[in-house]
C-alpha positions in Angstrom: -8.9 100.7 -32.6 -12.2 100.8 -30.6 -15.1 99.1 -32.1 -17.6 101.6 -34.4 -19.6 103.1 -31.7 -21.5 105.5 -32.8 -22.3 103.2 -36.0 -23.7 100.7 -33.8 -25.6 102.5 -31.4 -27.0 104.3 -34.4 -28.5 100.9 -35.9 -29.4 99.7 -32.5 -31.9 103.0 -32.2 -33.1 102.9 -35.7 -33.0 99.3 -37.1 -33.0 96.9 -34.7 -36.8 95.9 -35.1 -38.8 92.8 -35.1 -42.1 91.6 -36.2 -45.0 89.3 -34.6 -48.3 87.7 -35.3 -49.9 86.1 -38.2 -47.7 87.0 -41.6 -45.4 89.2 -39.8 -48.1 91.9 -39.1 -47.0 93.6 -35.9 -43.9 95.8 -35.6 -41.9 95.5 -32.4 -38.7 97.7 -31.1 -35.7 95.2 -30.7 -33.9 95.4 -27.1 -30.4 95.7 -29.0 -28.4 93.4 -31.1 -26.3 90.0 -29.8 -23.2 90.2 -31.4 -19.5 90.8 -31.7 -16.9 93.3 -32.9 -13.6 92.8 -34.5 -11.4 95.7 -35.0 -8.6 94.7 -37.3 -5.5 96.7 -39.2 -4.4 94.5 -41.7 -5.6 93.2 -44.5 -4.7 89.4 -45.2 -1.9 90.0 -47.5 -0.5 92.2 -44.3 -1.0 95.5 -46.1 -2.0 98.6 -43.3 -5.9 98.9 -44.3 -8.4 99.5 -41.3 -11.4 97.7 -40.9 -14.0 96.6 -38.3 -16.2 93.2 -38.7 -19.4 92.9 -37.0 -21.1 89.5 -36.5 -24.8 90.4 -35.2 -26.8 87.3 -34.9 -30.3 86.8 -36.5 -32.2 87.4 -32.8 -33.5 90.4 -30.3 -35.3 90.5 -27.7 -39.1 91.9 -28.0 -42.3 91.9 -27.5 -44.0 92.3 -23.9 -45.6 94.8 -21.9 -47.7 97.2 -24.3 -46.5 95.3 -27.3 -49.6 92.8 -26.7 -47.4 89.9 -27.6 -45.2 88.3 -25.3 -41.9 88.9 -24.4 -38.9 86.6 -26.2 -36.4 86.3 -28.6 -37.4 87.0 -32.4 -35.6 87.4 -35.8 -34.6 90.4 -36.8 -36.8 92.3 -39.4 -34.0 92.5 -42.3 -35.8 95.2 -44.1 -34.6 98.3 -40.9 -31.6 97.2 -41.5 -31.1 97.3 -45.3 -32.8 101.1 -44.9 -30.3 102.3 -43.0 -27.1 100.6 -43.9 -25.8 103.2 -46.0 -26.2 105.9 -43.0 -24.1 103.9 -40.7 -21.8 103.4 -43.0 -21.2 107.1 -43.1 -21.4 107.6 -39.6 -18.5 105.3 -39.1 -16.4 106.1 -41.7 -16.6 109.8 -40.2 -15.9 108.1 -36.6 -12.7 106.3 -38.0 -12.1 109.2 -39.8 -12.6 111.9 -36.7 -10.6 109.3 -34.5 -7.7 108.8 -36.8 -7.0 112.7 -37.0 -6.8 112.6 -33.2 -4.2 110.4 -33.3 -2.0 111.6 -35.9 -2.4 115.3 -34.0 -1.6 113.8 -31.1 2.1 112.2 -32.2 2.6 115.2 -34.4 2.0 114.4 -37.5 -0.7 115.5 -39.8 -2.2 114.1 -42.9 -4.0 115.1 -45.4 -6.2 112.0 -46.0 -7.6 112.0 -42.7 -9.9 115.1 -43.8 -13.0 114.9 -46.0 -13.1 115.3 -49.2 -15.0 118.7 -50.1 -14.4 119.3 -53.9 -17.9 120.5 -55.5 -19.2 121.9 -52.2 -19.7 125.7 -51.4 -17.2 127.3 -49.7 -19.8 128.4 -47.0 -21.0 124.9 -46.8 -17.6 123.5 -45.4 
């Protein structure tokens, strides 16, 4: 199972922010996260449940040119990430979901669960 891509690129773009200067005052775009995925299909008791772990450390790079601080690592501004936690969430869970469908096409068999869930939605909407 490849890590969550699209997930991850997603927060990268959106939330991977810093802040500068006296009280946290100046906003700065993050150069991408410092971290580590772990893909895993087990859960502990060894029951089939697919899951990813991501450790991201508490660092970017920012600042410099046009930023009119300098260029180094910084903390990451918590608060981007908390805004768009729940939007990643979905785009992986329709990742794993898109990329498990593929697979079971692709041996031949075909469930049911891989598919979204569209009770209480328009039949035009789906």
């Amino acid at each position: 199972m490849a890590p969550p891509a699209r997930a991850f690129d997603y927060l990268e773009r959106n939330a991977c922010r810093s802040r500068a200067g006296a009280g946290g005052q100046i906003d700065l775009d993050g150069e991408g996260f410092v971290g580590a995925v772990f893909p895993h299909r087990f859960s502990r008791a060894g029951d089939p449940q697919v899951h990813v772990h991501c450790l991201v450390a508490n660092m970017t790079l920012s600042g410099g040119e046009g930023s009119g601080v300098a260029r180094k690592w910084r903390t990451l501004n918590a608060h981007h990430l908390y805004q768009h936690q729940k939007a990643a969430g979905y785009l992986f869970q329709a990742e794993l979901r898109e990329r498990l469908t593929e697979r079971l096409e692709s041996s031949g068999q075909r469930s049911a669960r891989a598919q979204p869930r569209s009770s209480g939605c328009r039949a035009s909407w789906r």
